[in-house]
N, C-alpha and C positions, 0 to 999 in steps of 0.2 A: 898488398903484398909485393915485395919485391919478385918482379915474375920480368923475368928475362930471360927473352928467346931472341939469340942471336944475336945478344947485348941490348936489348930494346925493354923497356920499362913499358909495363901498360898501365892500368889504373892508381895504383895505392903504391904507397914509396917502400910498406912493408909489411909484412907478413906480419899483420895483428891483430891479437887476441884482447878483447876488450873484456875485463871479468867485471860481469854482470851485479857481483856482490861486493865486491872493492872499489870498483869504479876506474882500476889498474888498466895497464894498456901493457902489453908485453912480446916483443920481437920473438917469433919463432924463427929456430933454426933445422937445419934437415935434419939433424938429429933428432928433435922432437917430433917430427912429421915424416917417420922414415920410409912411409909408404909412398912418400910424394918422390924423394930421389931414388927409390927404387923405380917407379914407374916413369917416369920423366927427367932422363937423364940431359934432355937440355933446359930445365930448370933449377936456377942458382936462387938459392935464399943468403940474406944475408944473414950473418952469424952478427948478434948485437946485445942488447942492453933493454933496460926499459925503456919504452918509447915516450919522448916526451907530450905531453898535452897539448905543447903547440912546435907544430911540423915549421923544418925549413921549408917546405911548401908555400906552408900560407903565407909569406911574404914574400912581396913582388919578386924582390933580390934573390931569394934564393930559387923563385920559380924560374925566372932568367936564366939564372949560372945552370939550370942544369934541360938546356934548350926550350923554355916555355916562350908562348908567343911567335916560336919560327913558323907556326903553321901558320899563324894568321896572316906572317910576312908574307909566306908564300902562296897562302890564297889571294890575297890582294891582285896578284900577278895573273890570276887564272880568269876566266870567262865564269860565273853562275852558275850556267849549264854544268861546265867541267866540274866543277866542286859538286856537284848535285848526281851528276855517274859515279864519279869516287865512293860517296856513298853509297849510294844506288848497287854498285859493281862489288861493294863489303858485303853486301847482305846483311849488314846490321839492322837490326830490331828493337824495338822499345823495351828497354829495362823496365820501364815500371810495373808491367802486370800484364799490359793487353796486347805486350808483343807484333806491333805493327811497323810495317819496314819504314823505316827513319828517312832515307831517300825519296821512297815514294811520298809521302807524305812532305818534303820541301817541296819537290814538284807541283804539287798538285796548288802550293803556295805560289810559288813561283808563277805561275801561266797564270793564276788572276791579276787581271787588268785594271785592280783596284791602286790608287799611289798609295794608300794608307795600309801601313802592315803590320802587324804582331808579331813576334817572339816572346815565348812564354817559357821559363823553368818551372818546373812542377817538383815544388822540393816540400810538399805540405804530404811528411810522409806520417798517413796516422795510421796505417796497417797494423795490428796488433802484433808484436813479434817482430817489428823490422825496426830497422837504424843502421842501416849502410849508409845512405845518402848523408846522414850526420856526420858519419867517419870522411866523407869525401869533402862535404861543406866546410868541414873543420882543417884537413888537415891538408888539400887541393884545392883552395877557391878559385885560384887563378886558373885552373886545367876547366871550370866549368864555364867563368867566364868568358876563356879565350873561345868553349867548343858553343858558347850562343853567339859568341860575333859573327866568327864561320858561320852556323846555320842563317843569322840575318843576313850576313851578303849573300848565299845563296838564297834564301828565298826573297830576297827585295824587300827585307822589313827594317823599320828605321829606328822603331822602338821597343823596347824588350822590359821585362818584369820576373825578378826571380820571386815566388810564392812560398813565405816559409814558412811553415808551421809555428804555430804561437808558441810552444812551449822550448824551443829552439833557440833560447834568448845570444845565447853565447855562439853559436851559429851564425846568427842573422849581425851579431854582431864583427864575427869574422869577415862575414860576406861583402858588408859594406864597407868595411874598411879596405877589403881588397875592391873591388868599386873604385873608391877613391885613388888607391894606388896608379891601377889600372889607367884612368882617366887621365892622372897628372904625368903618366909617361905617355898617353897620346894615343894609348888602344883602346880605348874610349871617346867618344865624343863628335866636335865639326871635324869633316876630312881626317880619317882614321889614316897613321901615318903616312900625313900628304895627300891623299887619295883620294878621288871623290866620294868613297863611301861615308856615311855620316851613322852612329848608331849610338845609343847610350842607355843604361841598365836602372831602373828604379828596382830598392827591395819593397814588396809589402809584404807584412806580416799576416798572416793567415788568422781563423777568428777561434778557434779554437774547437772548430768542429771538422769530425771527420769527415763528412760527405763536404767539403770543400776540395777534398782530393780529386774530386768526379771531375771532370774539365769544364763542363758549361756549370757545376756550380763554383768553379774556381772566376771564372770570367766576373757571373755575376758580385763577387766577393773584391773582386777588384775593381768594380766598377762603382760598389759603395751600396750592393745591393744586399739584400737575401740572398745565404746561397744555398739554391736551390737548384737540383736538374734539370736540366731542358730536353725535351724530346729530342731527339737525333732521326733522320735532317731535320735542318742544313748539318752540315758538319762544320768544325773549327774552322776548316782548311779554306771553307768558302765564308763563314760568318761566325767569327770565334768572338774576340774579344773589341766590344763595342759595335759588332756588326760588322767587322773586318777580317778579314782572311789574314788567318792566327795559326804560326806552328807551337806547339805545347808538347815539349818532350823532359823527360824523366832528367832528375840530374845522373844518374852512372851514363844515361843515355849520352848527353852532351862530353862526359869523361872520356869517352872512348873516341871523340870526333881531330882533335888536333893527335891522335897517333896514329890513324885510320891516314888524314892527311901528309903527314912526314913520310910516313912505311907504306903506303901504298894498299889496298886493297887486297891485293894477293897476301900480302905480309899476315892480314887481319884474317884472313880465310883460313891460313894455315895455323891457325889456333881453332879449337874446339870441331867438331862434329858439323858434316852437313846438315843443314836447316836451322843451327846452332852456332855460330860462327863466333871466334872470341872466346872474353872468359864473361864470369859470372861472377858478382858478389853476393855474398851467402853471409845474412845474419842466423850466429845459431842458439837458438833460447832452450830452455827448458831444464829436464831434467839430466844434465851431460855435466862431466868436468870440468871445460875450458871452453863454455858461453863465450862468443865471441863473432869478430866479422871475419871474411875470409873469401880470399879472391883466386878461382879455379879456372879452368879451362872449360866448356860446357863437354858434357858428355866423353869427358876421360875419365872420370873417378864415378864411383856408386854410391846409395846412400850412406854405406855399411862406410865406407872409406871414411866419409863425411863427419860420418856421428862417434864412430870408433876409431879411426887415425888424427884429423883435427878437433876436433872436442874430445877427445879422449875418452870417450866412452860413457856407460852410463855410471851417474852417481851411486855411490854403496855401492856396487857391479852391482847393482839391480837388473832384472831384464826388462827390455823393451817391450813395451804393448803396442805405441803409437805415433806417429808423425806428421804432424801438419807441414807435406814438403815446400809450400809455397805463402805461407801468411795463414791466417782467420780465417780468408776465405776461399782456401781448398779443400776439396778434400780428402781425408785420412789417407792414409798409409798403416801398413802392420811391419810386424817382422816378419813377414813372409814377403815383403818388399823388400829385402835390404839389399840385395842385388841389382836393385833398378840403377840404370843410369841417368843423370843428373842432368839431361838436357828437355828444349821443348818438347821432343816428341816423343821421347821414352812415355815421361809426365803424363802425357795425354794419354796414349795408347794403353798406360794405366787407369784412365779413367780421371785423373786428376790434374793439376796443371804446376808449374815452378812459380807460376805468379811473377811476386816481390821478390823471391827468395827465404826469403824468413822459414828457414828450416824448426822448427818447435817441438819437439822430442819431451813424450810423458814415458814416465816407467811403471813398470806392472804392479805399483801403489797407488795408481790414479784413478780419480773414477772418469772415466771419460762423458757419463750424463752431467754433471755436475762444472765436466769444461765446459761441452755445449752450453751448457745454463750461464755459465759466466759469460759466453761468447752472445748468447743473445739478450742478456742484460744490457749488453755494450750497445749490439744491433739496435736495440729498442730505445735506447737512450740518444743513440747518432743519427736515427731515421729522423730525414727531413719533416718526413709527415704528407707529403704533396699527394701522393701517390695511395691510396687506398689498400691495393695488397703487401706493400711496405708495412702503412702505418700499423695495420689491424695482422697481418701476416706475424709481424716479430712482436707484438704484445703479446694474443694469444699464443703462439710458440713458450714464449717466458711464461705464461700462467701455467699453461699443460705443464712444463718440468718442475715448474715449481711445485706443483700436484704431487707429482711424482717422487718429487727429491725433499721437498718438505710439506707433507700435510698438512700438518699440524699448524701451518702458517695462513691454509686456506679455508676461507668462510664455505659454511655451506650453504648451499643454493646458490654457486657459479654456475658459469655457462655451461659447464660440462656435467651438471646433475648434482645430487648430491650423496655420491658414493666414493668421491677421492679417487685415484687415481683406477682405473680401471685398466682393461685389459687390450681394449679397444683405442688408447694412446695412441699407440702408436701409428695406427692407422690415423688417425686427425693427424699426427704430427708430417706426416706424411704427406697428405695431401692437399695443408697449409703449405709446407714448402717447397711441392711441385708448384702449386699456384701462385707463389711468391717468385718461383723461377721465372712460370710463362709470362707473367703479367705485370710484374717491376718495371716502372720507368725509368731505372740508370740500372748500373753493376753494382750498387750495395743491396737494395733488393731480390738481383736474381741470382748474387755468388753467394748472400750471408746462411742461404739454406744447404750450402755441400757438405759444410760438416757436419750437420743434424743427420743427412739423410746417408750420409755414409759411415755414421756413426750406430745408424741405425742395422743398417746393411753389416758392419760388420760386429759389435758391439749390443745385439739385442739382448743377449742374457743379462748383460748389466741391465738395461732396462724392466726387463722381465722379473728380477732379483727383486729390483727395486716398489716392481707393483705387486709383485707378490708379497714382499714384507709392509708395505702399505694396506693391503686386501686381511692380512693374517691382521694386521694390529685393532682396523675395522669390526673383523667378528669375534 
């Protein structure tokens, strides 16, 4: 979005709406988002057109002409250290999900005494519900590349890997091309303008599974292995990728690093809510008018703003039953949440968390067991398998709904007896996914049970409904 505060551009060149069923891209103006220039009167949208499929962005030229690459000049100039408080002194945190301060984390690169170092982009976005990072890959390449050179001279890495999701083609296609650009104007490669730094970017394409997102099974995936998760320790930071001290950060994460650098720290602070500093990109799916991506401030707008001033509200004005405010694997939201405020700790203090952002919006025609159902169809399809309360956690979860939501589908004399769905579900579905929570070996094991069990928490009637008209068909 064009988000200018104080004349300053932060992530996305403009406020766009991507419809999810035409494949359109479409400039919003204050006029269509009028709660935004009400509430933010030092935010300018531009007034414009359809947005083209390919950004003056994405080439070198037009990322230049409109200051790209002066951060990297002026890091060049600075000490490690100094570029690593900069960060540090934003308070920026990881976009990707697990929200971990970005600074700390070069740090902790940086002071290993290792010569061999990593820089990793984690752009293998398979959250169900998300594709920001596409809108950024696509239409900013150069704003991610310039923000992994900064983080490799600050943490003393020489060589770097952007990771894209396989199904990305046109993407991964962008990226490398700006690569090349990159490299032949010299911010790439031996001695980065003149300098003794030395650094250069390979794309690999990702395998087409979700738990490659996880970082050690990203590593191993680039290393030509299985990827599968690794215990945590070591961590990255001390043995990431090949056994070397690896920073791996989000691509919105690295977007935000060459403006953070130009405007200073204070500059970056004074957007969004303490604890939340910045803005926020918010893919929004589901049952809403204008599906689309969308770049906020944290914790100045609500959900209600969100779903009913930028999406426009719900389809057919149907009402709202429910929201997955952060990706698949958060959990719910009702409409007795629409007041929440859209930063990390609101999220939390609610119980649930912003994730990815992937705001997901069903309307009060949905069945919400039958989400779940699809959600751990997914689960059980992308579990690596390594892990024992993973692999058997999200099968049996998919049989129990499936019990539940289709009988008639299930042999008798399963695991669960042979009386079809009973009453007692829910308790097993319950205490498979607390078990999946304690005892998962990575974060697709112990996030992919919040929506079950908050679905459960608020949503049990449908369930109830559903074993009752199961029990009634029985006798």
């Amino acid at each position: 979005m064009i988000k200018r505060v104080e004349e300053k551009r932060i992530l996305m060149e403009n406020c766009v709406a991507v419809n999810l069923k035409t494949a359109e891209k479409r400039i919003f103006t204050s006029k269509n988002i009028a709660f935004l220039k009400r509430r933010y009167p030092r935010l300018k949208l531009r007034t414009g057109e359809w947005l083209p499929f390919e950004s003056p962005d994405a080439s070198i030229e037009g990322y230049i002409k409109k200051g790209g690459y002066k951060a990297l000049e002026k890091v060049l100039k600075m000490k490690p250290e100094e570029v690593i408080k900069e960060i540090e002194d934003s308070q920026l945190i990881g976009r990707g999900g697990a929200a971990f301060p970005t600074g700390l984390k070069w740090k902790f690169v940086f002071k290993q005494t290792e010569k061999e170092k990593y820089f990793v982009c984690n752009a293998d976005e398979g959250e169900p519900g998300t594709f920001k990072d596409k809108v950024l890959l696509d239409q900013s390449p150069h704003k991610i590349i310039e923000g992994m050179i900064i983080g490799a001279y600050a943490s003393g890495a020489s060589k770097g890997y952007i990771y894209v999701r396989e199904e990305y083609f046109d993407s991964t296609r962008t990226i490398e091309k700006a690569i090349g650009e990159a490299r032949d104007k010299g911010f790439l490669g031996i001695n980065i303008l003149d300098s003794s730094f030395s650094f250069d970017i390979k794309v690999v394409r990702g395998m087409g599974s979700y738990i490659c997102g996880e970082e050690t099974a990203l590593f191993r995936s680039i290393e030509g292995r299985r990827g599968i998760p690794e215990v945590k320790p070591p961590f990255p930071t001390t043995s990431g990728l090949y056994k070397k001290p690896t920073v791996i950060n989000n691509v919105e994460t690295l977007a935000n690093i060459p403006h953070i650098i130009l405007n200073g720290a204070g500059w970056f602070k004074s957007l969004g809510v303490e604890g939340s500093f910045g803005t926020k990109i918010f893919s929004i799916s589901g049952n809403v008018k204008n599906p689309g991506v969308y770049e906020l401030e944290l914790g100045k707008f609500t959900l209600a703003d969100l779903i009913y001033g930028l999406a426009g509200g719900i389809e057919g004005n149907r009402k709202l039953k429910a929201v997955l405010p952060g990706g698949a694997s958060t959990r719910f939201l009702t409409k007795d949440n629409l007041d929440i405020k859209m930063d990390y700790k609101s999220l939390k203090e609610a119980g649930t968390s912003l994730g990815t952002g992937a705001v997901i919006v069903f309307d009060e025609t949905i069945s919400i067991p039958r989400i779940v159902k699809h959600l751990f169809d997914f689960y059980e399809e992308e579990s690596c398998g390594s892990c024992v309360p993973c692999r058997i956690g999200t099968k049996r979860i998919s049989e129990i709904l499936k019990d539940i939501i289709e009988p008639a589908t299930v042999k008798v004399g399963n695991l669960y007896g042979t009386d079809g769905a009973n009453m007692n579900y829910l308790t097993k579905l319950k205490d498979i996914g607390m078990a999946m929570k304690e005892s998962s070996k990575c974060g697709l094991g112990q996030s992919a049970p919040d929506p079950l069990l908050s679905s459960i928490d608020f949503f049990s009637n449908e369930y109830l409904a559903l074993i009752k008209k199961v029990n009634g068909r029985k006798s």
